[in-house]
N, C-alpha and C positions, 0 to 999 in steps of 0.2 A: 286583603292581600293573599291570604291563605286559599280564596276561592280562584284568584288571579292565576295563580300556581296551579290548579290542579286544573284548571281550561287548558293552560298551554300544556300542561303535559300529557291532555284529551289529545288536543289538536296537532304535538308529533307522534303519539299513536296510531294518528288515521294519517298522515303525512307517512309514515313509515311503512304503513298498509298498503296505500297508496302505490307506493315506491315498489315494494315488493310486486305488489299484481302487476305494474306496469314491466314491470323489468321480465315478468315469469310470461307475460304476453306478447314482450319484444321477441327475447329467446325462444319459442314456440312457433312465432310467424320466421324468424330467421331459418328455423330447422326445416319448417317446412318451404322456403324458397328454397333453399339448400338442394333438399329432397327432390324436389321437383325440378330443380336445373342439372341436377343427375341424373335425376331419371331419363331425360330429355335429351341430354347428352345422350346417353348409353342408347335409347329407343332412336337417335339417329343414326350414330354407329353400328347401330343392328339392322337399317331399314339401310343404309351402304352397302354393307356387306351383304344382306342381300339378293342386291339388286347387280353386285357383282358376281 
């Protein structure tokens, strides 16, 4: 029983790891869409102006 218990409480350990790197890997690729759909913005706004 005792060995039952300290499996599962391995397996929300690495479940909780898990969680974090996914989450800290979401937030990382969003910043950088983010980033780069501003940037993109602004370097068309910059190639308008210009061109005017």
């Amino acid at each position: 029983m005792e060995l039952q218990v300290s499996m599962n409480r391995k397996k929300i350990k690495k479940l909780k790891l898990y969680t974090i790197v996914f989450v800290a890997i979401s937030i990382l690729l969003l910043s950088i869409t983010g980033y780069q759909l501003i940037l993109l913005s602004s370097v068309k706004t910059f190639l308008l102006c210009t061109i005017i």
